[in-house]
Each structure stands twice: as structure tokens, then as C-alpha cells.
N, C-alpha and C positions, 0 to 999 in steps of 0.2 A: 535385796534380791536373793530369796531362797535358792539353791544352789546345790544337789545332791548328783552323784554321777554324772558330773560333767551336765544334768540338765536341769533345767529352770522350773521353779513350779512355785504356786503361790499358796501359803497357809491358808487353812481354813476360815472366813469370817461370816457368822450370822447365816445365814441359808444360801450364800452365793457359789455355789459349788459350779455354778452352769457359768459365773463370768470367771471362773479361776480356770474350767475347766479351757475356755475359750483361749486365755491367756500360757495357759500350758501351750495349745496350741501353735502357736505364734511364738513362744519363746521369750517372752519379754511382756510388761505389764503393756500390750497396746490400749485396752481397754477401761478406763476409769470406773470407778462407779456411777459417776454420773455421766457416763456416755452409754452407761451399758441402760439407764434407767430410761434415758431418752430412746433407747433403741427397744424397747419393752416396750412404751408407750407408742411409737413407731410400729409397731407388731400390730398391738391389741386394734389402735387406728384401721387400719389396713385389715384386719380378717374380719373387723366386722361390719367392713363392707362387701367385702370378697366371702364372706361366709355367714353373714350374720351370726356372729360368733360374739355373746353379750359378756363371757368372760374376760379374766385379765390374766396373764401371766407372771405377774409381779409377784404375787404370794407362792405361786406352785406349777408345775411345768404342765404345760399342757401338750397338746398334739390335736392338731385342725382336722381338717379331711381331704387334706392334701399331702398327709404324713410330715407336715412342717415343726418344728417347733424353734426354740427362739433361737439355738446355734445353728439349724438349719438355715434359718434366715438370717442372722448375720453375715453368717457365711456367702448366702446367696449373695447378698448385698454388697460383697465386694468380690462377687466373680467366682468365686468358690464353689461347686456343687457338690451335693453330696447324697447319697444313698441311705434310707431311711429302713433299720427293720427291729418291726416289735417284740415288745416282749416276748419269750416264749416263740417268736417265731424262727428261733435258732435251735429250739432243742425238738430234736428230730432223730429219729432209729435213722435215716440214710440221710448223707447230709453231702450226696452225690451232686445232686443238682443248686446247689447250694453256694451262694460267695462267701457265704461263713468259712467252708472247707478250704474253699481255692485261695483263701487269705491267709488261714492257716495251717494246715498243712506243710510238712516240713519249715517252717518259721520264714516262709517267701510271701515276697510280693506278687499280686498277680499286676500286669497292668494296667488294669482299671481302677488301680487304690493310687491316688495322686497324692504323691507323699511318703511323708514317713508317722503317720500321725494319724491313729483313728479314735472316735470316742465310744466308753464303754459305760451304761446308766441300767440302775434297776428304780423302783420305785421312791427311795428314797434320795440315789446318789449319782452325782455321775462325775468321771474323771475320764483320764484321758490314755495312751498307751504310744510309748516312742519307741522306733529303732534305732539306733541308735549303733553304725556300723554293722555287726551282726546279729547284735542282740539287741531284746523289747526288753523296756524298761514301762511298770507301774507309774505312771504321773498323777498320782491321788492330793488332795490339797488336804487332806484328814491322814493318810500314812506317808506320806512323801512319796520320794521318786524308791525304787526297788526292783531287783531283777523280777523277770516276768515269764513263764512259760505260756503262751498265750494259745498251746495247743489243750490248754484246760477250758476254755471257752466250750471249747466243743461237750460239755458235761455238766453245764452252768445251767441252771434254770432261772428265770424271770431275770432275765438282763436280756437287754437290746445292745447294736449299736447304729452309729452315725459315721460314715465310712464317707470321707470325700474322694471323689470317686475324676477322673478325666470326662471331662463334660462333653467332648465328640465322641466318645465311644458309648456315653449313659442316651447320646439323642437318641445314635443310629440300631443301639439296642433297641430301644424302645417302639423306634419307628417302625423296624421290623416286624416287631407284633402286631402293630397296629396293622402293617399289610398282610399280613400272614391270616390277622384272624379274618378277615375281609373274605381272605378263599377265595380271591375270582385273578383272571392275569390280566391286570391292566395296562399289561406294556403296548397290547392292538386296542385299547378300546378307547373313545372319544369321551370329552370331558360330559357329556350328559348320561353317557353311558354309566360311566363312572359312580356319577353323583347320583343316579338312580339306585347305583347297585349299593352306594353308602344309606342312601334314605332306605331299602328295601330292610337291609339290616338293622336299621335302629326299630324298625317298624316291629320287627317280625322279635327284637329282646325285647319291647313295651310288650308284647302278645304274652310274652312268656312272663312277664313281670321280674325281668331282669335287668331293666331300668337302663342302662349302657352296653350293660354283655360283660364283656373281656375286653374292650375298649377303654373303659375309663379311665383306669390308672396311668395305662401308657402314654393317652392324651394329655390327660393331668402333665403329666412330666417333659412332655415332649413341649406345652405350650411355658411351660415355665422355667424351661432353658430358654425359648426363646425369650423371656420377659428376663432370665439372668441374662443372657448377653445385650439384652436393651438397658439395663441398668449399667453394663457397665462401659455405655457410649463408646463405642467403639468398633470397627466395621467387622461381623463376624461371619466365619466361614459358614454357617447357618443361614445368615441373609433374612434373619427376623422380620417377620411383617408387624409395623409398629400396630396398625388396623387390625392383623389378625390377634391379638395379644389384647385389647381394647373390645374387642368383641367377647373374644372368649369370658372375660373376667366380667364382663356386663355379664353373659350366660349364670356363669357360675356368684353370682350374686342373688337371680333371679331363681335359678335351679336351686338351693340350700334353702329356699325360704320356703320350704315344704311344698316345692315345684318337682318333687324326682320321678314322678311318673305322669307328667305335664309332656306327652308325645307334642304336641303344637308348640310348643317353647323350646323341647330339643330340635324339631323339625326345621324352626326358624332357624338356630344359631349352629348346629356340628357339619350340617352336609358339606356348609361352605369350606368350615374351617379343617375338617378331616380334608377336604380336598384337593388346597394345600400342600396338606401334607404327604400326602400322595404325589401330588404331583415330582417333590424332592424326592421321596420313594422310588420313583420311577428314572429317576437320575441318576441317584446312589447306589441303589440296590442289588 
């Protein structure tokens, strides 16, 4: 058990940087090789029915279109959420609006980083980054563990990261958008009211040929927290609809099969399910 400043890290073997990085993670080997092969296989199953998605992740990392890839989903898998951003989508002249900043910036946590542990990948590598009382330490399975100024992030080009994030604060962010883009106050209006004013909006993005809007993403996320608190059985302050989560995933099966501007097949399955979500909206908000 590799061992450098007080933390754990696993050397490098053959192209598995993404089950070392995992195991960085976690602090300890939880992950075999062959649990990690069966959970690849478990991935590729699953997106390409959820995306018809004909590749494999075995040989090289991919990313769905749901910004997943395979530590996102392990992750998920046992409860863990986590926040997905691309390449290149960190280097930026202002980096104001940004969780890149709010992470690092004076070398704190904000409280949306769940942990002490987020992961760092560019095209070919990806490891991991610990704190480690006050200071970040490097967790690379190719340089070892290493002190870390991780306010150089901010000047890095093509790297991403994978930031597990507090999954009541990633819903009701997200949920927010989703009522915010909406524009209307639905705290006087009736549910048909409502579901007019969600169909009136999907109608008027298919006009524009903007397929969802500024909806998509947030939905995406919002229904796939619900679908991580359904995996991890157990009664969540969410209150998951196992139906609305089974619906959805029928949607986005149907929607990926070169359905994205198939207004009659969004019309069928978002009114209900944005609905929903609103409705919590209108609880929480």
C-alpha cells in the first residue's frame, strides 16, 4: 500500500489511471480490477440504452451526454454526486461566476465541494488532488502524492475536473434554473395553468430550433439525482418518483436516437415531468 505524505495512492499500471484515480479517492484499494471491469461493463450496458451509446469505455474514457463518465458513475452508484466540467471550460479571462474560483481561491473549500477530494484529467491522464489539513497534496498514480498549489489551476489549459459536490445543494441549484428560466410565478397559478405554460415553452425553443432551451442540462441533473437517491434505496429528502425517473430515461432513450427535434415525443414525456419538478419548486423555493 503506497504511502507518501501521510496519503495513499496507487502506482501506475497499463492505462488504469481512472481505477487508481478512484481508489486515491477512497484512500484504500476499495476497487479491484475486476470489479472496476465489471463496473465498465455495467456503464457501457446502461448508456446504450439510456443513449444509444454503441461505444465502450474500456479502452478510453469517454463522456455521454449527460456529462457522465465512468468515476462519475461509480460515484453515482454509491451515492456520491458530483459535478462534471470540460475541458477548457475552466480557462476563462473572469472566472467570477465560476466554481472553479470559489474552490480555489485562497486554498478553501466552498460548501458545495463534499470532501476533501476532487479529481483533476486532461486528455490523456487523470489523478486526483487531497487536502490534507491545510494543504493540497498532488495524488498522481505516475508522480506520486506532492505538495500542490492548486491556485495554478486557474492558468491550466485542457484539463477538466470531477468535483463531488453536496447533492441537496447540486438539486436545488439546479432546480432553480429550471423555474427561473420558466419566467412565469407559479406560486398563484393552477396545475393546468402551469403545464400550459411548460408546453408553451418547449414549443416556442422547437420554433427556435433550440431543441430544450436552457432547460436541458438542469433537468438532466435534477432527474439524475433523483435516479442517485433511488439507487441508493433509501428514503430521501428529495422524495424521488421511482415513475418520474422510468419515464424520463424511456424519454431520453427515445430523444438520443436522432429524436432532438421530435416536438411530439418531447410533448409526450417533459410537461409531466418538468411538472414535478415544479411542483417541489414551489415548496422549496
Amino acid at each position: 500500500m503506497p504511502i507518501q505524505n501521510n496519503i495513499y495512492y496507487q502506482t501506475q499500471s497499463g492505462g488504469l489511471c481512472r481505477l487508481h484515480s478512484l481508489n486515491g479517492y477512497f484512500g484504500c484499494e476499495k476497487i479491484s480490477l475486476h470489479q472496476f471491469n465489471i463496473i465498465q461493463k455495467k456503464y457501457d450496458d446502461e448508456y446504450k440504452i439510456k443513449f444509444n451509446f454503441e461505444l465502450t469505455c474500456k479502452n478510453f474514457d469517454i463522456v455521454a451526454s449527460d456529462q457522465k463518465n465512468i468515476i462519475n458513475y461509480f460515484l453515482k452508484n454509491i451515492g456520491i454526486y458530483t459535478r462534471y466540467y470540460s475541458i477548457n471550460q475552466l480557462y476563462t479571462k473572469s472566472l467570477n461566476k465560476t466554481f472553479a474560483e470559489q474552490i480555489i481561491i485562497k486554498n478553501k473549500l466552498i460548501n458545495n465541494l463534499y470532501g476533501d477530494y476532487f479529481f483533476i484529467y486532461n486528455e490523456s491522464h487523470i489523478w486526483g488532488c487531497r487536502r490534507q489539513i491545510s494543504k493540497w497534496f498532488k495524488v498522481d498514480s505516475i508522480e506520486g502524492v506532492s505538495h500542490y498549489n492548486i491556485n495554478s489551476l486557474l492558468t491550466e489549459k485542457n484539463i477538466g475536473l470531477i468535483v463531488p459536490v453536496d447533492i441537496k445543494h447540486e438539486f436545488y441549484r439546479n432546480l432553480k434554473l429550471i423555474y427561473d428560466e420558466l419566467c412565469f410565478s407559479v406560486k398563484n397559478m393552477d396545475t393546468l395553468t402551469v403545464q400550459t405554460t411548460i408546453k408553451n415553452y418547449l414549443i416556442q425553443k422547437h420554433k427556435e430550433k433550440k431543441i430544450l432551451g436552457e432547460l436541458e442540462i438542469p433537468l438532466s441533473i435534477c432527474m439524475d439525482i433523483f435516479e442517485t437517491n433511488l439507487l441508493k434505496k433509501t428514503n430521501s429528502i428529495f422524495s424521488p418518483i421511482k415513475t418520474q425517473v422510468l419515464q424520463y430515461n424511456k424519454f431520453l432513450s427515445k430523444f438520443t436516437k436522432g429524436n432532438y427535434n421530435n416536438i411530439t415525443l418531447i410533448l409526450e414525456f417533459l410537461p409531466n415531468i418538468l411538472l414535478e419538478l415544479i411542483k417541489i419548486a414551489k415548496s422549496y423555493l
